[in-house]
C-alpha positions as CSV (number, residue, x, y, z in Angstrom):
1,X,0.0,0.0,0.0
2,X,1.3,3.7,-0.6
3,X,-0.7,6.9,0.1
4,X,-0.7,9.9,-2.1
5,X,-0.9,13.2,-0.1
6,X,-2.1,16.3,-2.3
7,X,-1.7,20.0,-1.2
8,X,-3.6,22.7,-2.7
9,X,-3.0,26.1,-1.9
10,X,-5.9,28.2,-2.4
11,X,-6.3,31.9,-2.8
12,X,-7.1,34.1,0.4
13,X,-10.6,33.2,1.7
14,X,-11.6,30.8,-0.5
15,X,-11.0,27.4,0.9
16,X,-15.1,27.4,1.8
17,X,-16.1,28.0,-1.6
18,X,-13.6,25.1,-2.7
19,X,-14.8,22.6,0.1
20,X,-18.2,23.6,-0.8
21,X,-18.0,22.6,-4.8
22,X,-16.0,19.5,-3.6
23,X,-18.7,18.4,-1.1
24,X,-21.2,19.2,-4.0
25,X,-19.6,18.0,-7.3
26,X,-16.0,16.9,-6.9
27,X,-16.4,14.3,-4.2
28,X,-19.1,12.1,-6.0
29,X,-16.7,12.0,-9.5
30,X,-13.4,11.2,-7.5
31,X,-14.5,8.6,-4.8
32,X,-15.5,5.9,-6.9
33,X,-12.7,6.1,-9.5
34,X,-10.2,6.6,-6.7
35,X,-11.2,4.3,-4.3
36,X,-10.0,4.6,-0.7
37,X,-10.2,8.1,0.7
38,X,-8.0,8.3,3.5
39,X,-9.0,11.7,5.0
40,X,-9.8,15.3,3.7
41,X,-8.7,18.8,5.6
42,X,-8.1,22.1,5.3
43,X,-5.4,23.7,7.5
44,X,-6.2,25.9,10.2
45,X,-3.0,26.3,11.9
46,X,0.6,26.9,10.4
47,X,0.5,27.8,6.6
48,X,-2.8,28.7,5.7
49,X,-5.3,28.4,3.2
50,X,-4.6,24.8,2.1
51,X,-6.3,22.0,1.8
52,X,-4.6,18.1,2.1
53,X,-5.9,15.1,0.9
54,X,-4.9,11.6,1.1
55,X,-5.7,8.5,-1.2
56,X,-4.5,5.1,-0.7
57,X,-3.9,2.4,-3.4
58,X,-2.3,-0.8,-3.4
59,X,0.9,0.1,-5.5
60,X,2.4,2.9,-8.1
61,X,0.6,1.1,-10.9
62,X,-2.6,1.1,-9.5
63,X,-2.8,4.7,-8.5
64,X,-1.5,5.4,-12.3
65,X,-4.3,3.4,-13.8
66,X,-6.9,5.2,-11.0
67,X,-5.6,8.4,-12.2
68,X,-5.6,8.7,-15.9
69,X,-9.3,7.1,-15.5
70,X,-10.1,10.1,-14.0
71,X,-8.0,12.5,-16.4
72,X,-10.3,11.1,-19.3
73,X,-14.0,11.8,-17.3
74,X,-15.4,14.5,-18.9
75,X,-17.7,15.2,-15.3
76,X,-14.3,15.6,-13.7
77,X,-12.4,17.7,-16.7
78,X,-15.7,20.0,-16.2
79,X,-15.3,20.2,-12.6
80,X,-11.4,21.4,-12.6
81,X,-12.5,24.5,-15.3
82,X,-14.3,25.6,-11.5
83,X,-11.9,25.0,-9.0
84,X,-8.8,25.3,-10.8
85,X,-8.9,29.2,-10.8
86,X,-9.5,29.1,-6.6
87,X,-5.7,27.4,-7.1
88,X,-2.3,28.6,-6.7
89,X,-0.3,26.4,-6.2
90,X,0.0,22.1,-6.0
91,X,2.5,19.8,-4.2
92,X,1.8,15.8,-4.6
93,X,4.1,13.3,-2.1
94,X,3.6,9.9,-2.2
95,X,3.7,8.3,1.5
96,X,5.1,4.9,1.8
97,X,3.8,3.3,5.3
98,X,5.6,1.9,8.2
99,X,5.8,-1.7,9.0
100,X,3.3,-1.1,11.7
101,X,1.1,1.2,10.0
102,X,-2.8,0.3,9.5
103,X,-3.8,-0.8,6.0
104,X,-6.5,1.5,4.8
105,X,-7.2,-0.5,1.9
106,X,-10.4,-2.9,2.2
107,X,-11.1,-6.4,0.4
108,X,-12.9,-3.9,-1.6
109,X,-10.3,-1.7,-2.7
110,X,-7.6,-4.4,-3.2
């Protein structure tokens, strides 16, 4: 298992509005293709105005194949044009677990 950890730093004020359209558009697209949503925040304390996500798939390859499926879906192409422009900046790391780290993949995930 590996975990990808995504940082988006938004403009000034507007991580509501891009929680918001997640919660209401962006959530329902991603989950399904993605698979195992490991947790979702925004930051409140240190650098601001960011929000973190984290995924977890079974290897590199499987996160790839997850991924473009999601580059080609028209519902989430149309989604970025809106949230995109709330953007400034992006920073991806992928998380490799410790021995004695939970799996937060399911049956159903694998």
């Amino acid at each position: 298992m590996i975990v990808e950890q995504r940082r988006y730093t938004l403009k000034t004020g507007k991580v509501p509005e891009y929680l918001q359209q997640y919660e209401k558009e962006g959530f329902a697209i991603q989950q399904p293709i993605l698979g195992r949503l490991v947790g979702y925040f925004s930051t409140e304390i240190g650098t601001l105005h960011q929000i973190v996500h984290l995924w977890a798939y079974r290897d590199l390859a499987d996160r790839d194949a997850r991924r473009a499926r999601l580059g080609a879906d028209q519902r989430w192409l149309s989604y970025l044009a809106k949230v995109q422009p709330l953007q400034i900046a992006q920073n991806n790391e992928i998380l490799k677990p410790a021995s004695f780290c939970p799996d937060y993949l399911s049956e159903s995930d694998a």
